[in-house]
N, C-alpha and C positions, 0 to 999 in steps of 0.2 A: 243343656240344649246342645244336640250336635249341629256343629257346622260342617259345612262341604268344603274341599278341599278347594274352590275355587273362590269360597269366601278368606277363605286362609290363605292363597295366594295373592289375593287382592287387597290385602291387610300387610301383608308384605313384603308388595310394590313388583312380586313375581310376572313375569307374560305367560305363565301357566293356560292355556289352552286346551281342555284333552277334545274338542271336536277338530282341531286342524293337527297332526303330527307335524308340521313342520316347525309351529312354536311349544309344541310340549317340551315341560320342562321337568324331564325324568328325575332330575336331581332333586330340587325344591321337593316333588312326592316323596321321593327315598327319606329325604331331609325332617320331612314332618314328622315322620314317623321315628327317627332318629338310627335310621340304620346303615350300616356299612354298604359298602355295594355286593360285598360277597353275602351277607346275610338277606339283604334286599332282593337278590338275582335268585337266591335260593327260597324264600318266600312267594317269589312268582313265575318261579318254574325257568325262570331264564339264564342262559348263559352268561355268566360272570363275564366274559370280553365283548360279548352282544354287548348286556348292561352297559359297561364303559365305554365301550363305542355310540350307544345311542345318545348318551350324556354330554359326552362333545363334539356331538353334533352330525358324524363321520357315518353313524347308522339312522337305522328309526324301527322299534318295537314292531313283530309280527303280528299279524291279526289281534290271534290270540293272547297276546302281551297286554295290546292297545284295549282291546275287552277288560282284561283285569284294571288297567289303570283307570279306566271311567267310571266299573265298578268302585272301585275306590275312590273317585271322584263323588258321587251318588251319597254312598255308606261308607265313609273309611274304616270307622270304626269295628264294624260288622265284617265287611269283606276283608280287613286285616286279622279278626280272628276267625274268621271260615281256613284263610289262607296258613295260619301256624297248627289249625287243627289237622292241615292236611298233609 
């Protein structure tokens, strides 16, 4: 059975949010999946110092960033290997 990322962050004890950006918590996502930030930022199209900056907290994901991660939220699974296919 798959579970959603926000079931897996409430399991936990994460504040994982992806409908409000200002408690999303980019890391715990990167985390689940077990990936670096450099391998994580290049899975999602985004800049390796975005990445690190949105994680402590100093940025926050571009539209298009914030779409992947709720896709990911939804499907991890699925939208994690759409995202290595590409």
């Amino acid at each position: 059975m798959k579970k959603s990322l926000n079931f897996i962050e409430q399991e936990r004890g994460s504040n994982c949010d992806f409908k409000n950006t200002q408690t999303l918590d980019i890391q715990s996502v990167r985390e689940y999946f077990g990936m670096t930030q450099d391998i994580f930022a290049y899975r999602i199209g985004a800049d390796y110092r975005d990445l690190v900056n949105c994680e402590k907290g100093i940025g926050k994901p571009s539209s298009s960033h914030l779409k992947i991660l709720r896709m990911l939220e939804e499907n991890p699974e699925a939208t994690m290997a759409m995202l290595k296919k590409s």
